[in-house]
C-alpha positions in Angstrom: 0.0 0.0 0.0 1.4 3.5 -0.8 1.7 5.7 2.0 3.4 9.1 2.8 3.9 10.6 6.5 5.0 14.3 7.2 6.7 15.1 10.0 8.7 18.0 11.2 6.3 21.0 10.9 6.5 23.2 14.3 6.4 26.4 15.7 9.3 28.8 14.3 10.2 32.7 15.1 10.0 34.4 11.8 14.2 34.3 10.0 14.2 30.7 11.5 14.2 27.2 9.7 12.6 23.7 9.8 13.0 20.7 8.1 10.4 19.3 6.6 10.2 15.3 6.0 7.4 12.7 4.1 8.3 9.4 4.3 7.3 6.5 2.3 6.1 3.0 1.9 5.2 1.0 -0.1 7.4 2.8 -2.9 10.2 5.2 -3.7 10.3 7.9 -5.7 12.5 6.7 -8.7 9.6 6.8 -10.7 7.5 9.5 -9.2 6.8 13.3 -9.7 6.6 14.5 -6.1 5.8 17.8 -4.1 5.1 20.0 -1.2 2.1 22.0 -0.7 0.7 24.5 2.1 -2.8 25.5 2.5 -2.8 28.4 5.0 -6.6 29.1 6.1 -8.7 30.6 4.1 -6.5 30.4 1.0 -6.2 28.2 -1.5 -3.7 25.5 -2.1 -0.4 26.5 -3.2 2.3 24.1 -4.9 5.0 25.3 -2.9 7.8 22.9 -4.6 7.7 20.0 -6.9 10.1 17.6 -9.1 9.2 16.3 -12.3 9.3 12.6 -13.1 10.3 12.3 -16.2 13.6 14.7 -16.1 14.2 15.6 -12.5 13.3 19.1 -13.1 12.5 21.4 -9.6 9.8 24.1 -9.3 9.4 26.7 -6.6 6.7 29.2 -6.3 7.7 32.8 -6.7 7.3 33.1 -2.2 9.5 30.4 -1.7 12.5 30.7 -4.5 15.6 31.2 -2.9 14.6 30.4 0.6 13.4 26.5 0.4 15.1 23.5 -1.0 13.6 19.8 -1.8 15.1 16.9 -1.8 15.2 13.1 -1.4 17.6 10.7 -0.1 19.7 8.4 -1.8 16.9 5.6 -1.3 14.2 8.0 -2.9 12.4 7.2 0.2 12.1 10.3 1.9 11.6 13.6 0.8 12.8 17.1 2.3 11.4 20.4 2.3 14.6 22.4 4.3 12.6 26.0 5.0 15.0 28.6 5.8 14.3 32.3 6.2 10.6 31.5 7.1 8.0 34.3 7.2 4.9 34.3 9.1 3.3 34.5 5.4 4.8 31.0 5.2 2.1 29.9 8.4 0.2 27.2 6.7 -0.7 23.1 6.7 2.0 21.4 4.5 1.4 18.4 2.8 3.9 15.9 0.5 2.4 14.5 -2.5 3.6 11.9 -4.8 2.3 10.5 -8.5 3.2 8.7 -11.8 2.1 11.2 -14.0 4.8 12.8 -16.4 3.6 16.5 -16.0 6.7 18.9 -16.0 7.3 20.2 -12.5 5.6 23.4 -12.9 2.0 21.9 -13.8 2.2 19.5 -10.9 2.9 22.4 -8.5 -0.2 24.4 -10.1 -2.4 21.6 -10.7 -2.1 19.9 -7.2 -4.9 17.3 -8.2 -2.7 15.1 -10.6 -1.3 14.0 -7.2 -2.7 11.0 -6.1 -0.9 9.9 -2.9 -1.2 13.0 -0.4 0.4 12.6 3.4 -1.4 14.1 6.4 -0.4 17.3 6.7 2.3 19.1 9.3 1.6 22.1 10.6 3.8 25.5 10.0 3.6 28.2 11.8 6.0 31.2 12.0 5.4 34.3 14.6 6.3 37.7 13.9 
């Protein structure tokens, strides 16, 4: 059975940093197009940062370029969100997604609902 779990989420003093992790089972993500999303409440969904299946290619939304970073480990089991410079703009439910489609990185981010496997979310929340 595929499964993902976020961890890491937390409360953070705005300039900080957390780590965000999604682990998981049942699969890697060798052949996966994978992401991280927020929701913040009432707001929409936002693809915060997502990698392509088919060549490895990484988005980032415009509020997040240049301060996070994904990644995965060697095993393509576990995927990273490192958050660094974190605003309390950046206060929101994040959620790791993973799928087989072969959209290009950007489409995944801005069309969350080709994700099929979604992990519970972790909570974010930066303070001014």
């Amino acid at each position: 059975e595929v499964q993902l779990q976020a961890s890491g989420g937390g409360l953070v003093q705005g300039g900080g940093s957390l780590r965000l992790s999604c682990a998981a089972s049942g699969f890697s993500f060798d052949d996966y197009a994978i992401g991280w999303f927020r929701q913040a409440p009432g707001k929409e969904r936002e693809g915060v940062s997502c990698i392509s299946s088919s060549d490895r290619s990484t988005y980032y939304a415009d509020s997040v370029k240049g301060r996070f970073t994904i990644s995965s480990d060697n095993a393509k089991t576990t995927m990273y969100l490192q958050m660094n410079s974190l605003k309390p703009e950046d206060t929101a439910v994040y959620y790791c997604a993973a799928d087989l489609n072969l959209y290009g990185s950007e489409y995944v981010c801005q069309n969350g609902n080709v994700m099929d496997y979604w992990g519970k979310g972790t909570q974010v929340t930066v303070s001014s």
